[in-house]
C-alpha positions as CSV (number, residue, x, y, z in Angstrom):
1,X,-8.2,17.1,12.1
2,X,-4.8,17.9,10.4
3,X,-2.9,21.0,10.1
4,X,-3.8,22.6,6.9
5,X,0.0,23.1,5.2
6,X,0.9,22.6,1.5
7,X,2.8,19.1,2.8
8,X,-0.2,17.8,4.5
9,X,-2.3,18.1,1.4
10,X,0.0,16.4,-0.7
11,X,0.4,13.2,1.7
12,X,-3.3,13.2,2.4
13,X,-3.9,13.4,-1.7
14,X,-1.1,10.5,-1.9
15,X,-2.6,8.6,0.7
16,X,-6.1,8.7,-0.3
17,X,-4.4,7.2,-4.0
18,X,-7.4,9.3,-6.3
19,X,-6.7,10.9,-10.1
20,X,-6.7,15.2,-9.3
21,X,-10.1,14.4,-10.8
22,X,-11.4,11.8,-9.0
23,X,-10.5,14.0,-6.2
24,X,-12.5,16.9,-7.3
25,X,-15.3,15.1,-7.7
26,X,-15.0,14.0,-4.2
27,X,-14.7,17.3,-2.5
28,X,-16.5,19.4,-5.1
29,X,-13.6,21.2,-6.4
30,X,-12.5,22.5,-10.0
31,X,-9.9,19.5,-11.3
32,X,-7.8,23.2,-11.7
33,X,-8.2,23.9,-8.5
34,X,-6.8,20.6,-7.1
35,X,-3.7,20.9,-9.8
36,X,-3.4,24.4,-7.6
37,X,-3.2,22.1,-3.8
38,X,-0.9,19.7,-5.1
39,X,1.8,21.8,-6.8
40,X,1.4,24.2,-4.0
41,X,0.8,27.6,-6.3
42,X,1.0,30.6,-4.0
43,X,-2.2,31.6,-4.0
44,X,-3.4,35.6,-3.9
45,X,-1.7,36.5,-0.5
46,X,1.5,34.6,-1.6
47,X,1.2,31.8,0.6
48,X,0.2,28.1,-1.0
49,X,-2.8,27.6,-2.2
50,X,-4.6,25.6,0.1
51,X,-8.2,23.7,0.5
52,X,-11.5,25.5,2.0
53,X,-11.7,23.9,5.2
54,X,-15.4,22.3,3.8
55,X,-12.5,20.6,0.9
56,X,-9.9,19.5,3.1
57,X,-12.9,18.1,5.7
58,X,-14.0,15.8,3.1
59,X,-10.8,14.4,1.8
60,X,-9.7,13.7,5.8
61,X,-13.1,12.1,6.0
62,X,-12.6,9.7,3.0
63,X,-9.0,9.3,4.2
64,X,-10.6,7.9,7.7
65,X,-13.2,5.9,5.7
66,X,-10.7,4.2,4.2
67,X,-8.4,3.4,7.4
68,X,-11.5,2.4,9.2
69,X,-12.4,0.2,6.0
70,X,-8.9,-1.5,6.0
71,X,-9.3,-1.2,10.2
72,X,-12.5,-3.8,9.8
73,X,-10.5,-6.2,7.4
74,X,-7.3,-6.2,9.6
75,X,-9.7,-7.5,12.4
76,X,-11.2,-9.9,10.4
77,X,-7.6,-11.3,9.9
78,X,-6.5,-11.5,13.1
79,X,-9.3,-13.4,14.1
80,X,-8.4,-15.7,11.5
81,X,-4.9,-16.0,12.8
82,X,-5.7,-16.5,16.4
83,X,-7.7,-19.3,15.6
84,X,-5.3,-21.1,13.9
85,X,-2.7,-20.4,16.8
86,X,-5.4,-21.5,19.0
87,X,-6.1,-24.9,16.9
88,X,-2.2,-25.8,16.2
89,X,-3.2,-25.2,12.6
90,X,-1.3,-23.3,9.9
91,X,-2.5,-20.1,8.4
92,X,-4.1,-20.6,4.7
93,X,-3.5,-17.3,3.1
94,X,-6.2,-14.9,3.8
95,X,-8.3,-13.9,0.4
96,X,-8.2,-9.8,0.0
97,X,-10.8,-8.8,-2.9
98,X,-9.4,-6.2,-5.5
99,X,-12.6,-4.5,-6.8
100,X,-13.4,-4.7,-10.6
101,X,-14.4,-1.3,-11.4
102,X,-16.0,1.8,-9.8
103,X,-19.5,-0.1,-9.4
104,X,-17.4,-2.9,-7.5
105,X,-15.7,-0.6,-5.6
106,X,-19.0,1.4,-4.6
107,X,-20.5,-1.8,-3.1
108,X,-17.5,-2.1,-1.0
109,X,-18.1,1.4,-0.3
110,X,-15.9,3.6,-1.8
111,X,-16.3,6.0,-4.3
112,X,-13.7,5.4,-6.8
113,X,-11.5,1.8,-7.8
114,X,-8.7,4.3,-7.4
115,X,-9.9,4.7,-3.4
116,X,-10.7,1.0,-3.3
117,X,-7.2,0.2,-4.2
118,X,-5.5,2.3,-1.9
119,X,-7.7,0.4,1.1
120,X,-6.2,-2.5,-0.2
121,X,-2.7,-1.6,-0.2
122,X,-3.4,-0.4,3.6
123,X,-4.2,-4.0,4.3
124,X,-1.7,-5.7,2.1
125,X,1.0,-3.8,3.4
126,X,-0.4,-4.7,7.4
127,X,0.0,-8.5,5.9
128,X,3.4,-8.0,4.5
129,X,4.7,-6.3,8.3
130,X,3.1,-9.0,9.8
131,X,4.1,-11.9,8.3
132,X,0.5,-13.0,7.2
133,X,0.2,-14.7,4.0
134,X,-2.6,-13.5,1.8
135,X,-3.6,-13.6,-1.7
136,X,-5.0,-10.4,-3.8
137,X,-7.8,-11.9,-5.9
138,X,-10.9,-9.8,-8.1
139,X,-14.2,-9.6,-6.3
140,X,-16.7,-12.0,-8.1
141,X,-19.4,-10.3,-10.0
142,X,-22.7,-9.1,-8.2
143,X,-25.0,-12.1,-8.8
144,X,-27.9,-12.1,-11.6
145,X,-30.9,-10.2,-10.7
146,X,-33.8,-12.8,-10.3
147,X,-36.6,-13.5,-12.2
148,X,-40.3,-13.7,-10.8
């Protein structure tokens, strides 16, 4: 895991892309308290005011959910673009699906559209270094329940 410095929680907040309340939700914070981490208030002994370890643990852990999220997808690419190298063909853009809302973004498996997007950008970004030509478009809506 990380160091634990003032800097590191503010790139790791950055990177993770939540609101200062979405992020106390996540780690079970006070949205005060979070305010506290990213201005980097001296706390009682002077120095910055810094995550519990139990805080910071969570927000590294979401921060490798969401790398090993975009991780999967960037696979999933590559396989796509081998095979068209492999068949002479020409790479159709690859289709990267923007959740909706917090209940999309849940079934993709994160806990905010905030931490959903910031996946996204992972991958997006990947594509643009790469060269690969993708499109951004919404995830479709969960189908109908059935009806016995």
């Amino acid at each position: 895991m990380s160091d634990l410095t003032a800097e590191n929680v503010r790139v790791m907040l950055s990177r993770v892309g939540l609101s200062q309340s979405e992020v106390a939700r996540v780690v079970g914070a006070q949205e005060r308290t979070v305010r506290r981490w990213m201005a980097g208030d001296p706390g009682p002994d002077g120095d910055a005011f810094l995550p519990s370890p139990q805080h910071w643990l969570r927000l590294f852990n979401l921060c490798k959910a969401q790398d090993r999220a975009a991780d999967q997808a960037m696979r999933l690419i590559y396989r796509l673009r081998n095979l068209a190298e492999e068949t002479g063909e020409r790479l159709d853009p690859v289709t990267v699906r923007l959740a909706r809302d917090d209940a999309d973004a849940r079934r993709a498996g994160m806990p905010f559209l905030s931490a959903h997007i910031a996946v996204v950008r992972r991958i997006v970004e990947r594509c643009e270094a790469e060269r690969i030509p993708y499109d951004v478009l919404a995830m479709l809506p969960p189908p109908p329940p059935r009806r016995a």
